[in-house]
N, C-alpha and C positions, 0 to 999 in steps of 0.2 A: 796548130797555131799558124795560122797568116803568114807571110813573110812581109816585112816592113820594106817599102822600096828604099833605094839608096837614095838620100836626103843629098838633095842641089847645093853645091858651093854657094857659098853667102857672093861673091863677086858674079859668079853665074846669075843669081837669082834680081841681083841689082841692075844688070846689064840689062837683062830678060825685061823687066818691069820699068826700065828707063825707056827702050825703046818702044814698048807699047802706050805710057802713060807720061812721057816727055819727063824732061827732068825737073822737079819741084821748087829744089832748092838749091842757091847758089853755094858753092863751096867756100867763099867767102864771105860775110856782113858787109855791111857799108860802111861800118865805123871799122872793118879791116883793112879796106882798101885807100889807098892813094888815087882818089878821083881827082884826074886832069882834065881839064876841056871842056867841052858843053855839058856831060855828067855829072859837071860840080854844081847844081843847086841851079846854073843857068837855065832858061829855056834855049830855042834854039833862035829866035827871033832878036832874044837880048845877047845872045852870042853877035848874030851876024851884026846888030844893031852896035855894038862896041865895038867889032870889026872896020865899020864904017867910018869911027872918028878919024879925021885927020891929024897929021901926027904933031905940025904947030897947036894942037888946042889939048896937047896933054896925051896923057892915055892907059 
């Protein structure tokens, strides 16, 4: 009968398959995280574009 080789750590085999195939999935959702900054729903142009008001006209 064959001998079965010794089966790779589940961590090992992650690591293995991250580094060749980049990482898929974020370890968070979107709806888990606390989005500050230009990653909340802004572009980066309405970012700089509200940046720009000056501070007499509100903000």
């Amino acid at each position: 009968m064959p001998e079965e080789p010794e089966r790779e750590p589940e961590w090992k085999r992650r690591r293995r398959l991250a580094a060749i195939f980049g990482e898929t999935l974020p370890d968070t959702t979107s709806d888990e995280r606390d989005d500050v900054g230009p990653s909340s729903g802004d572009s980066a142009s309405d970012t700089w574009l509200k940046a720009q008001v000056p501070p007499h006209h509100g903000g």
